[in-house]
N, C-alpha and C positions, 0 to 999 in steps of 0.2 A: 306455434307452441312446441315445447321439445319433449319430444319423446320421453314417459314416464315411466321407471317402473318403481313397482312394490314390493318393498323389502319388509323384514319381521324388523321390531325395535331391537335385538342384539346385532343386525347383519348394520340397521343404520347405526349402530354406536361404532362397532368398528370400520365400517366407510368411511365417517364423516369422523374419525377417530375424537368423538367427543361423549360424556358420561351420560349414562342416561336421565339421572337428573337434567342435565342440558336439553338433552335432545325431547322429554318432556316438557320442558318450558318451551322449547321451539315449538311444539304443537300447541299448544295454550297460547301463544301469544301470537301465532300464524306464520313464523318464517320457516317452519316449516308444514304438508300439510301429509295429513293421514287417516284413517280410517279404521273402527274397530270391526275385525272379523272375527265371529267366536270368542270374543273375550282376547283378541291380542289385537297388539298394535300393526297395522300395515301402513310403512311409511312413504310415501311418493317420494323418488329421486329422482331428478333429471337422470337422464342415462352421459351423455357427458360432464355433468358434474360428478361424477364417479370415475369416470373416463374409461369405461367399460360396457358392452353389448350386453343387454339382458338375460342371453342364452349362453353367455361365457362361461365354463366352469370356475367352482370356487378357487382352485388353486390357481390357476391362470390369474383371476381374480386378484388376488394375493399378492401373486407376483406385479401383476403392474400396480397395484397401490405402492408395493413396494420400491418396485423401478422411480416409476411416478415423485417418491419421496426422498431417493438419492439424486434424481437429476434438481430436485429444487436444491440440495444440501450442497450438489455439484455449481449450479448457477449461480449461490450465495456466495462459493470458496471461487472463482471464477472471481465476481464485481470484488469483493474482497482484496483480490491479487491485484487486479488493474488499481482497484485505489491505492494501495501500496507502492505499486511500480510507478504510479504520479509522483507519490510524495517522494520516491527515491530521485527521481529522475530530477525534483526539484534541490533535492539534498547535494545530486548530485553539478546540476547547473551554479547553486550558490558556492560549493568547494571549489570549485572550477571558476568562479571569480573572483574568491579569495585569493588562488593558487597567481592567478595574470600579478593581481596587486600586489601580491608579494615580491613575484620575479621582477617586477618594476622598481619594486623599494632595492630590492637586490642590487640591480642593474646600477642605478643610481649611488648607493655606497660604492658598488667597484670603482665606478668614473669617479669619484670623490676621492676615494683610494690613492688611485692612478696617480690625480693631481697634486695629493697631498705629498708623494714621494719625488726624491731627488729623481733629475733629469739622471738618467745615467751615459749618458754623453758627455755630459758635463760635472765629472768624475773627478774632485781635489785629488791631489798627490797627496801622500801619510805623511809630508811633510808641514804641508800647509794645515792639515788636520790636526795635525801634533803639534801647531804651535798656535794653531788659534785653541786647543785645549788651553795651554799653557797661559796664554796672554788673547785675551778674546779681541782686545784691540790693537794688537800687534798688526801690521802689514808688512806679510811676509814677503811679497813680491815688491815694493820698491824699496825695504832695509834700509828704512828711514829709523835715524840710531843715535 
């Protein structure tokens, strides 16, 4: 069983940072358990469920409730980042196979390109150019007339 101690009903409102309307209903309905001494509330807390020694001063006290509740605010901003950094990482995997598919589409109009243009080895003289402008069925090289 774990070690208990007893606090007045304002020290468990502020541990358990819950209203005392609450933490009266916790004693009535038994999740939580206490005791009247002289006319006040004395509340049993586990001493780890406070996360503090019962001999601890209040401000020490204070402080690790307080610690206590930036390292949970730090652990939520913590799993927060790493889901973040998933979905980027996949944002960043899907751009990245858009990007391949593209340089493929790319790749492919250039070789279309290429083929689509004259040979440039095989370069007409501005002769033969100029006259098949002129007469498209003309045959300039055997000057059949």
């Amino acid at each position: 069983m774990p070690e208990m101690r007893q606090v007045t009903m304002s020290e468990a409102m502020r541990l358990l940072g819950l209203s005392r309307s609450t933490v009266s209903r916790r004693l009535k309905d038994g999740t939580l358990t206490g005791r009247k001494h002289e006319g006040k509330w004395l509340i049993g807390l586990p001493v780890d469920a406070i996360g503090v020694a019962p001999d601890t001063p209040v401000d020490l006290r204070e402080q690790v409730i307080h610690l206590t509740h930036q390292v949970d605010q730090l652990t939520n901003q913590v799993t927060q980042l790493a889901d973040e950094r998933d979905y980027l990482r996949q944002q960043v995997d899907r751009l990245e196979g858009l990007l391949e598919s593209q340089n493929v589409i790319i790749q492919t109009m250039q070789m279309t390109k290429q083929k689509a243009l004259p040979d440039p080895t095989k370069r007409r003289s501005w002769w033969k150019r100029f006259s098949g402008w002129i007469d498209p069925t003309a045959d300039v090289d055997g000057m059949q007339g």
